[in-house]
N, C-alpha and C positions, 0 to 999 in steps of 0.2 A: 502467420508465424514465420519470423525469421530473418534477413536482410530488409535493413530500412523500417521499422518496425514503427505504426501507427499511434502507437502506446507514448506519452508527450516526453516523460523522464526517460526515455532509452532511445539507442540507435537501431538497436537488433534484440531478438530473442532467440533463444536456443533450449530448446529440449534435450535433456539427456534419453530422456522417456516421455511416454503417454500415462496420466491413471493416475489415481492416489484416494487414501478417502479421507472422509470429514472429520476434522478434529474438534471446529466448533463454531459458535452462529455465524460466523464471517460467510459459512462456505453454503449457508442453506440454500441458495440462489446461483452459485457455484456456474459461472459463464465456462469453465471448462470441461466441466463432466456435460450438459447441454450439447455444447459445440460435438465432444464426441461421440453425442448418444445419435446429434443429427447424421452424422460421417458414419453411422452403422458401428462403432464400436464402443463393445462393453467391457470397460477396461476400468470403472469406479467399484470400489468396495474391498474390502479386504484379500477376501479370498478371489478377487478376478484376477485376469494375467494384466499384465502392464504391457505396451507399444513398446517397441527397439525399432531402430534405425541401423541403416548400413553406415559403409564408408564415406559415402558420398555425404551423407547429414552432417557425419562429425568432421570433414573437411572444409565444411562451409565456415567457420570462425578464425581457419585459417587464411582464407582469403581476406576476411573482416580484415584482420589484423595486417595484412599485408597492405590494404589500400588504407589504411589510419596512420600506417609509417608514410606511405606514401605522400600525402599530404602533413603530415607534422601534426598529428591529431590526438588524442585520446577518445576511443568510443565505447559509450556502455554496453552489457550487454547484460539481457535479464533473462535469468537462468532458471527456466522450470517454472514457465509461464500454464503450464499443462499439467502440472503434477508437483510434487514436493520433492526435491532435492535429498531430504535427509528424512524420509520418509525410513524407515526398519522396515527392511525386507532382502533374506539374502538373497533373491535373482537379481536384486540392484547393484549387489558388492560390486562386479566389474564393471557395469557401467560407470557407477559412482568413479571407480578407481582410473576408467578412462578418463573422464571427465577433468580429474585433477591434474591429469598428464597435459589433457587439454591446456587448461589455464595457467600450466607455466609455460606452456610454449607461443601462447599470445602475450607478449608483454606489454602489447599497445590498447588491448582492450581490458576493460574495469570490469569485472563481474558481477553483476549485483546478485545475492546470494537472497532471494527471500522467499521465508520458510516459516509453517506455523507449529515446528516443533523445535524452538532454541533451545529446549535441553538436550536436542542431540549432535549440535551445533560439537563440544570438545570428543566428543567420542566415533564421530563421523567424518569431521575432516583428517588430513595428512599429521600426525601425530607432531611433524616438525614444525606444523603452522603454531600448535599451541606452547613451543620456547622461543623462548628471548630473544624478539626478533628475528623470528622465525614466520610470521604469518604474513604474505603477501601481500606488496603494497597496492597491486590490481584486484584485490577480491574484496569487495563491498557488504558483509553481511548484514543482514534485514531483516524484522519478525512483523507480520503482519498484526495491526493492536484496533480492533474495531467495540474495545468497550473497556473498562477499568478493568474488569477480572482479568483478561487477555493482556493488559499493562502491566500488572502485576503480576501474573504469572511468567510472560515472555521477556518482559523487559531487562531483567537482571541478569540473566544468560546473554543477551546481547551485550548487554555494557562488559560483563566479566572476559572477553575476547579481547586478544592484544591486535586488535585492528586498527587505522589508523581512519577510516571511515566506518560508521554503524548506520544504519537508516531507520526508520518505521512508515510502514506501508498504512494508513488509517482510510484505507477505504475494502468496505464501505463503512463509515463511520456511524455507528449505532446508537451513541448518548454520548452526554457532553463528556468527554473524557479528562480534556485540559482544565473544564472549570472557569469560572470566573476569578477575579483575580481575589487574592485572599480567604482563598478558598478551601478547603483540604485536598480536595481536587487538581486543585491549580498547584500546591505545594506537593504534592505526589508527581505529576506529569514535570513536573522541572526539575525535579529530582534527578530527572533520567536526562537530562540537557547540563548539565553542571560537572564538569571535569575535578577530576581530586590532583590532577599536575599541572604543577605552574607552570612548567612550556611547553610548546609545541614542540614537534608534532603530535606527541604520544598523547593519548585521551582514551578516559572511560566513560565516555559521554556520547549521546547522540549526535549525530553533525548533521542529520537532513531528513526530514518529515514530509513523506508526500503524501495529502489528504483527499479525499475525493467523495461523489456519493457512488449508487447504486444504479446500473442501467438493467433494461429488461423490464419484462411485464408482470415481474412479482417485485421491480424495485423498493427497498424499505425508504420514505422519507427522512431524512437528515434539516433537524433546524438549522439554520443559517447561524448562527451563535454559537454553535457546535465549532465550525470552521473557524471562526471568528478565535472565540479563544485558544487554539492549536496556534494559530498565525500568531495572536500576538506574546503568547508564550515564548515560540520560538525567539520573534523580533526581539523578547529581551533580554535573552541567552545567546544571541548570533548565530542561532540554529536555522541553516537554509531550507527555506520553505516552498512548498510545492503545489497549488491546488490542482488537481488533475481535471474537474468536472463536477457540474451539480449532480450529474446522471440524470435518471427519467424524471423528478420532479424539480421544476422552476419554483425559486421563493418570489413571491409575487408582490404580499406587503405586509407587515407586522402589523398587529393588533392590541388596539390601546385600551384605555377604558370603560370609554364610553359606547354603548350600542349601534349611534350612526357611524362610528370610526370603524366598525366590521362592515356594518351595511356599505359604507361607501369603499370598503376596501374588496367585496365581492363582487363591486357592477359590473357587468361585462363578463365574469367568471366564469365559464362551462362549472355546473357545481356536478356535474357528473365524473369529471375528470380533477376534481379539486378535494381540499382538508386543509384544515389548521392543526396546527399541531407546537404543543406548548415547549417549554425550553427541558421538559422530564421527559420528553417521548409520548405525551399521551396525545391521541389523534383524536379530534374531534369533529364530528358529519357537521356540513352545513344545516341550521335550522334547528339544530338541538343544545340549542343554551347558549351563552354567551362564552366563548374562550378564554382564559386566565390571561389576565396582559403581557404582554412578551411572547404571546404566539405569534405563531407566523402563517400566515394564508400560504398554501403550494398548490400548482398546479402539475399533473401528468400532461407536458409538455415533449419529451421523448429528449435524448443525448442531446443531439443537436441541438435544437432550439434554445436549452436550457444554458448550453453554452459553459464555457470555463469562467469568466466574470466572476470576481467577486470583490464586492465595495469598488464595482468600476475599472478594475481593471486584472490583468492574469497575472500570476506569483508562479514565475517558472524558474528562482533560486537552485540553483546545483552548486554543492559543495565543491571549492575550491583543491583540484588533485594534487596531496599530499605524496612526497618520496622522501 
């Protein structure tokens, strides 16, 4: 965590704090409460204390910001990679309230704000961000959307921000959320891509979708069709797209109708480390029935191997910085 940051969409991350708890299935696997249970702290659930940092921490995005002018740059920076930003909690008030102090004194760094509570998005930020022209051309807000209920519930609170960038974070991506095309599906997730202003800059629209799967040893499978329609949704609204990563499982080959088109799609296959798994999420063991066509054989191949690739090549799309 923090300078030069690993994570493919950002340059840096910053913590305002440590801790947060689960609002809903995105977080069951939750790589941050893990990481800090391994570091000996118990800092997840309601009632636990949350991590602070000193001076030295909250210094650090001021140097960011200094070496971004210095080169003629713009750099991200993704805020509350550890915890929720807008989390309800008053020992958070002043951090929060530093925090904002922060981000007007970096002008060079974008903030990306993503959070799985957007309806506290108007009530938690600087009251001047939500008039006219008042909300910050470096602050990026984001609501994390890993299945239609979580699109529909978060998504409207994103758009209703007079920001000039909004995002959606879709990993880990749980069911097909975008749809196939002509879908209700697919007319519901573009809904949230489609501006109500004829010019720019101003938008109540998404500008950037970064999609990903699930890593780790409880990783959930994600069909390959799933990413598929997010991507081409986007491409038909000029919403910049992002796949971040298959995660722990590799799509290895789709399955057709016929019975040797599985069999010759499993030869070679660890079936211990493998499933199929149809285009509704239903996961099916090798050797118990034939799969409904349009599944897709995966293997538990781990982050790396499985690689960013997808249809051949990586979709690393960043929205063009708007002032």
């Amino acid at each position: 965590m923090g300078a030069n940051s690993k994570i493919e969409w950002t340059h840096h991350t910053f913590n305002p704090w440590w801790g947060c708890v689960e609002p809903s299935p995105a977080c069951d696997n939750c790589y941050a409460r893990e990481f800090a249970k391994r570091l000996g702290f118990d800092i997840w659930g309601k009632d636990k204390p949350r991590r602070f940092f000193g001076d030295a921490h909250w210094n650090e995005p001021l140097k960011w910001d200094r070496a971004a002018a210095a080169v003629g740059e713009r750099h991200r920076v993704f805020c509350a990679s550890m915890g929720d930003v807008l989390e309800r909690r008053d020992d958070l008030k002043s951090h929060r309230a530093r925090l904002w102090e922060l981000i007007a004194r970096t002008p060079n760094l974008d903030w990306l704000l993503l959070t799985k509570r957007a309806g506290n998005f108007r009530s938690l930020v600087p009251p001047s961000w939500m008039a006219d022209g008042g909300w910050p051309v470096n602050v990026w807000p984001g609501v994390t959307v890993e299945n239609v209920e979580q699109l529909q519930l978060r998504a409207p609170d994103l758009c209703k921000l007079p920001s000039l960038q909004k995002f959606l974070s879709m990993e880990p991506l749980l069911e097909d959320v975008a749809g196939r095309p002509n879908t209700e599906a697919r007319e519901l997730f573009t809904s949230f891509l489609v501006s109500g202003f004829d010019e720019p800059p101003f938008t109540d629209a998404v500008t950037w979708v970064i999609a990903g799967g699930e890593s780790g040893h409880k990783a959930r499978p994600a069909h390959p069709d799933w990413y598929r329609h997010v991507r081409d949704a986007c491409h038909d609204y000029g919403v910049s797209f992002h796949f971040k990563q298959w995660g722990e499982w590799a799509a290895i080959a789709p399955i057709y109708h016929e019975n040797d088109d599985y069999e010759a799609a499993i030869d070679g296959v660890d079936e211990r480390r493998s499933l199929t798994l149809d285009r509704g999420g239903v996961e099916w063991a090798d050797g118990d029935g034939q799969p409904p066509p349009g599944s897709w054989l995966l293997e538990r191949v781990g982050k790396k191997a499985a690689g960013r690739e997808l249809d051949g090549r990586t979709w690393d799309d960043i929205p063009a910085v708007r002032a």
